[in-house]
C-alpha positions as a printed Julia matrix, in Angstrom:
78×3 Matrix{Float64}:
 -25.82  -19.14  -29.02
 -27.01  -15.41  -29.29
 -24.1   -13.7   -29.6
 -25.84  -10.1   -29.33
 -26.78  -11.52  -25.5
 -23.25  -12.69  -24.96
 -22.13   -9.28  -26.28
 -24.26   -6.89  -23.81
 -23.42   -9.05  -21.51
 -19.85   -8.8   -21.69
 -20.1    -5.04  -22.05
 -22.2    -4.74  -18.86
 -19.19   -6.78  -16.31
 -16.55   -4.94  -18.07
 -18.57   -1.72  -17.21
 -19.86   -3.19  -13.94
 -16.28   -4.56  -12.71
 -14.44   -1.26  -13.6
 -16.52    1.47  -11.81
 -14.77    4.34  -11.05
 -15.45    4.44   -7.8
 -13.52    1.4    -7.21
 -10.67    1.87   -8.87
  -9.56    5.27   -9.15
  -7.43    7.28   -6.79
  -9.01    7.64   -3.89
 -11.36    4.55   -4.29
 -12.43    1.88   -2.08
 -10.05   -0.45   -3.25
  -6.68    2.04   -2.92
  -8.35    2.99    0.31
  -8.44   -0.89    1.42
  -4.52   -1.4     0.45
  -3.53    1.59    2.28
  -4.8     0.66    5.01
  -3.43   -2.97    4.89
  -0.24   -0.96    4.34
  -0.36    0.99    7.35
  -1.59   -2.17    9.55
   1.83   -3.61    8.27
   4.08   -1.36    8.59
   2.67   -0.56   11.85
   3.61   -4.19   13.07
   7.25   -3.73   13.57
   7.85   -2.09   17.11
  10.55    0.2    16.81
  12.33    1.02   20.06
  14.08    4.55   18.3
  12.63    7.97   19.42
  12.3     9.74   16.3
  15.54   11.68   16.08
  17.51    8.39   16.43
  15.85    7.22   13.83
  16.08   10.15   11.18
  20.26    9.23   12.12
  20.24    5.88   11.8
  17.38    4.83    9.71
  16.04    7.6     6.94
  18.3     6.41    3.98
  17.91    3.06    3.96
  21.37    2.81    1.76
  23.09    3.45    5.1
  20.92    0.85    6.7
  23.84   -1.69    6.99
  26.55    1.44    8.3
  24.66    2.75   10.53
  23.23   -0.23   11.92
  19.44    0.55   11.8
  17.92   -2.15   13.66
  15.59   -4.6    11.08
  11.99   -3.51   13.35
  12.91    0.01   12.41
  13.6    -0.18    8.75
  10.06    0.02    7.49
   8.96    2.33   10.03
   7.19    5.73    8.12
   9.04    8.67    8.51
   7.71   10.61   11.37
């Protein structure tokens, strides 16, 4: 086996796999996530206008006190 060939070829995927413009900030695959994120989180219908739900549900350690209903946990702050 040539190892010089199984070298350059190890250096090229490592080089090829890690391009920047994948996975920095901002790069197609944090872009991807966030939106699987948003499609998730977007899922739960809550039936709160938005100041019931800044009560009730923006510190989730009153969650359980306050009685924050479980579709409006995960909801993003508005």
């Amino acid at each position: 086996m040539c190892w010089r060939r199984v070298f350059a070829f190890t250096v090229v995927l490592a080089v090829g796999t890690g391009c920047p413009e994948t996975w920095r900030e901002g790069g197609t695959i944090d872009r991807a996530m966030a939106k699987d994120i948003e499609e998730e989180l977007h899922r739960h219908n809550c039936y709160l206008g938005e100041d019931e739900w800044r009560k009730q549900c923006s510190n989730p350690a009153d969650w359980v006190e306050l009685r924050c209903p479980h579709e409006c946990q995960f909801r993003i702050v508005p």
